[in-house]
MARTI-687574 format. One record per residue: residue in one letter; x, y, z of N, C-alpha, C in turn. Coordinates in steps of 0.02 Angstrom, whole numbers, padded with zeros to 5 digits, always signed. Last residue first. Example, Ala and Ser with C-alpha at 12.3 -4.5 7.8 and 13.67 -1.06 7.14 Angstrom:
# residues 2
S+00642-00112+00354+00684-00053+00357+00645+00002+00394A+00660-00284+00390+00615-00225+00390+00660-00165+00390
This chain:
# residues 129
X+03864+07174+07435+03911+07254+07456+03968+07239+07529X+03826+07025+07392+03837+07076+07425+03872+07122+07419X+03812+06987+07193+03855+06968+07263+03820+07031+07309X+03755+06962+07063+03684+06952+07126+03726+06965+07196X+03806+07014+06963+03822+06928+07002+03765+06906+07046X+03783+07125+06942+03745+07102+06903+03756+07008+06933X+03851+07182+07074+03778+07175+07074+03738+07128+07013X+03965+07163+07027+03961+07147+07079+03880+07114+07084X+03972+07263+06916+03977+07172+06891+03962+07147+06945X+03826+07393+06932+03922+07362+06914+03931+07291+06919X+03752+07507+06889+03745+07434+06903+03814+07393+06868X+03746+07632+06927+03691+07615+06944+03712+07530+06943X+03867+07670+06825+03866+07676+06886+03810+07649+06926X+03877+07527+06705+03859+07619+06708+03889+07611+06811X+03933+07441+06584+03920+07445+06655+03920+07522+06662X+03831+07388+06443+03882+07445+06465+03882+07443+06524X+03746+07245+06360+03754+07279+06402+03821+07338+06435X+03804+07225+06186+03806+07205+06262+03797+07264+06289X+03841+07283+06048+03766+07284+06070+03757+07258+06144X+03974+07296+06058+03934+07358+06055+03873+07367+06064X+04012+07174+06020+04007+07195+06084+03996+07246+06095X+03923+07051+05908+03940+07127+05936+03961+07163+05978X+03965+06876+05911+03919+06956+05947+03955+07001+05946X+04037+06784+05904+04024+06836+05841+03976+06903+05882X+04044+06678+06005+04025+06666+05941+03997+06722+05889X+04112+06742+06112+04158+06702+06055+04101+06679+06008X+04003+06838+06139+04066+06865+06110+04089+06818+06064X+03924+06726+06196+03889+06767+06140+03957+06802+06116X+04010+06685+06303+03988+06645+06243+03984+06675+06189X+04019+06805+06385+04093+06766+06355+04060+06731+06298X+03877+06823+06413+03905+06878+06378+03983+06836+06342X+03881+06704+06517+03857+06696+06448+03859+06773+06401X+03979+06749+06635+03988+06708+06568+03960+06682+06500X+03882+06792+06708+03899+06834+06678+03951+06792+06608X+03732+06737+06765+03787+06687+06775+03822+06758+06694X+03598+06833+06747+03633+06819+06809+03714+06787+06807X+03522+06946+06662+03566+06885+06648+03624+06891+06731X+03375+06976+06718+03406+06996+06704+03482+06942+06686X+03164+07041+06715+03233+06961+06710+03287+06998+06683X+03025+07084+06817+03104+07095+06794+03167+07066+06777X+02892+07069+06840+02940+07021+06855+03009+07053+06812X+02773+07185+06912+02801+07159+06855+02857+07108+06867X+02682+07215+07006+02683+07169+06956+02706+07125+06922X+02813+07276+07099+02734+07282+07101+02719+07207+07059X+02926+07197+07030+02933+07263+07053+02870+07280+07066X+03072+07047+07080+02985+07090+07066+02979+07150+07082X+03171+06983+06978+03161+07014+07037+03109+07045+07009X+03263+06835+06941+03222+06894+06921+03231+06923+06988X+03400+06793+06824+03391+06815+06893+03333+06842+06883X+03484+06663+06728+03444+06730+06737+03443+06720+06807X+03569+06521+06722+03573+06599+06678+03541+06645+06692X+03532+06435+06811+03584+06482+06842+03606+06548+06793X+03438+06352+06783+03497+06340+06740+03547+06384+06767X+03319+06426+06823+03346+06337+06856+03392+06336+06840X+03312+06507+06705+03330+06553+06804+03334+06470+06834X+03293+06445+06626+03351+06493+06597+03360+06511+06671X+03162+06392+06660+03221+06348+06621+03281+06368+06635X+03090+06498+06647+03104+06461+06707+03158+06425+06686X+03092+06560+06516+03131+06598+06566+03124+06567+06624X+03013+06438+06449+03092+06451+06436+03147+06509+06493X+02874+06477+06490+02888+06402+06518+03008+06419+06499X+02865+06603+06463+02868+06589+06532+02899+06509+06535X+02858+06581+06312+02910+06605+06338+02920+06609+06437X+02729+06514+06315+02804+06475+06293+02848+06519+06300X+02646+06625+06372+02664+06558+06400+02728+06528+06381X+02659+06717+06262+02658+06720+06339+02680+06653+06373X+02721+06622+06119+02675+06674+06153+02714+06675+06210X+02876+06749+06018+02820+06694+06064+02768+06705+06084X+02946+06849+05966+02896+06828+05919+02885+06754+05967X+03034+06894+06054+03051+06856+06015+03009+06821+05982X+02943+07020+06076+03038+07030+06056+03051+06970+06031X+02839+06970+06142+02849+07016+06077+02928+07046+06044X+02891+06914+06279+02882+06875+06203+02874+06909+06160X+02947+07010+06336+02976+06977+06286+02920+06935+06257X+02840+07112+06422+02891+07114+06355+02917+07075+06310X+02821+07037+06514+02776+07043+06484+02803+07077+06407X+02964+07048+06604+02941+06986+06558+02888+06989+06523X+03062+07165+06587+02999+07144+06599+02987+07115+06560X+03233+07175+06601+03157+07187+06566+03121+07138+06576X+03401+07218+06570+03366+07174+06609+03295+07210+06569X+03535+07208+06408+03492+07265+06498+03427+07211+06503X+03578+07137+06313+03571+07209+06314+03532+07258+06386X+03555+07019+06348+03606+07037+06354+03622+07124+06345X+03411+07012+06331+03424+07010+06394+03516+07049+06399X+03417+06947+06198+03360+07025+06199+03405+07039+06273X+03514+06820+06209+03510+06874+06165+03487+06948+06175X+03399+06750+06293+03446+06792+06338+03483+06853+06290X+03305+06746+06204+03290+06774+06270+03357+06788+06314X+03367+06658+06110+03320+06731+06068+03312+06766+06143X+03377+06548+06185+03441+06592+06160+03416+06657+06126X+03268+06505+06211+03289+06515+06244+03356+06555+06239X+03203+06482+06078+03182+06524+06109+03225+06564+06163X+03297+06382+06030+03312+06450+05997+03288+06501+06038X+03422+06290+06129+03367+06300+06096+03345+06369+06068X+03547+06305+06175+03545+06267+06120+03467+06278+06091X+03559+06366+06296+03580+06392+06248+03577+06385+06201X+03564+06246+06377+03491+06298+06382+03508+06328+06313X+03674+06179+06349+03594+06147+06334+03539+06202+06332X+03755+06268+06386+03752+06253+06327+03691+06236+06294X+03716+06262+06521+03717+06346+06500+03754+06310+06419X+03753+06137+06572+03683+06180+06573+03682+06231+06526X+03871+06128+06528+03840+06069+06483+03761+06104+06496X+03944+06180+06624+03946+06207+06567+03905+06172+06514X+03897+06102+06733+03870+06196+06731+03870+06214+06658X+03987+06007+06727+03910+06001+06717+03880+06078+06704X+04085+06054+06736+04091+06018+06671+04005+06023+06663X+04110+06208+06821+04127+06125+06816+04086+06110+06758X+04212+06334+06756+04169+06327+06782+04144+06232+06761X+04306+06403+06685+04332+06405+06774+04262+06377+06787X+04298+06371+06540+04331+06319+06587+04339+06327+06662X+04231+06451+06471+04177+06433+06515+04243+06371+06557X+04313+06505+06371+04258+06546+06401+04247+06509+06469X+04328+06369+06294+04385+06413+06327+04360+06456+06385X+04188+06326+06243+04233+06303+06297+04293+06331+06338X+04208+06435+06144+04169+06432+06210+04183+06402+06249X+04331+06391+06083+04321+06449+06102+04269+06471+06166X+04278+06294+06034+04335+06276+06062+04348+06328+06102X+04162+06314+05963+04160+06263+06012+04223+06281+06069X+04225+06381+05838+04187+06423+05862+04185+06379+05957X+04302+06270+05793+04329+06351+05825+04298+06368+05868X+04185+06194+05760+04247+06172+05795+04278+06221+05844X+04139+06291+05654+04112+06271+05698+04157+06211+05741X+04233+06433+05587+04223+06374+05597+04175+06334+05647X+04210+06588+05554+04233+06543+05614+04209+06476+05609X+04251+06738+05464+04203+06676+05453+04238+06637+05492X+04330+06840+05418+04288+06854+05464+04238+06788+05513X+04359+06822+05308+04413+06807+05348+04388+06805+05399X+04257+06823+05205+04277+06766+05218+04329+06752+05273X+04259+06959+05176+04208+06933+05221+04226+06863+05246
């Protein structure tokens, strides 16, 4: 088990690796956001497929509100995207480099999102056809 185990330095050096095609400040956003728990418990649930925001806070044990006040945070920060469907608000992980993070720090990549046919990297960017 012990081989398995990443240093916190490593672990840094690694994200940083991840995130160098992108400027110094971007990467200091999508750390800072990253750094708090709510907000990392929300893209975490997110990295697995997009969902209705009336959903999460029962996924990350918040209320309503303190998780609205963190998924604005996370869509100013260039990490999410929503989009409305009648009601509902639909949040999805927009800036695709934070899947690179969650990898170099131990994630599963069995639990990430799968590109299917319905929704390919183009679209999860937000780019045109």
């Amino acid at each position: 088990m012990k081989g398995n185990r990443i240093t916190f330095s490593k672990a840094l050096y690694i994200i940083i690796s991840a995130l160098t095609d992108m400027s110094s400040e971007h990467n200091l956003k999508i750390l800072k956001a990253l750094s708090e728990e709510s907000r990392y418990r929300i893209v975490e649930v997110l990295l697995k497929g997009e969902l209705c925001a009336c959903k999460l806070p029962v996924l990350i044990g918040r209320t309503q509100s303190n998780t609205s006040m963190h998924l604005t945070k996370l869509t100013d920060s260039g990490i999410l995207k929503s989009r409305r469907e009648g009601k509902m608000i639909i949040y999805s992980i927009k800036d695709l480099r934070v899947y690179d993070v969650f990898i170099s720090l131990g994630y599963p990549k069995r639990k990430l999102l799968k590109s299917c046919c319905c929704m390919d990297k183009k679209k999860m960017r937000g780019e045109q056809e």
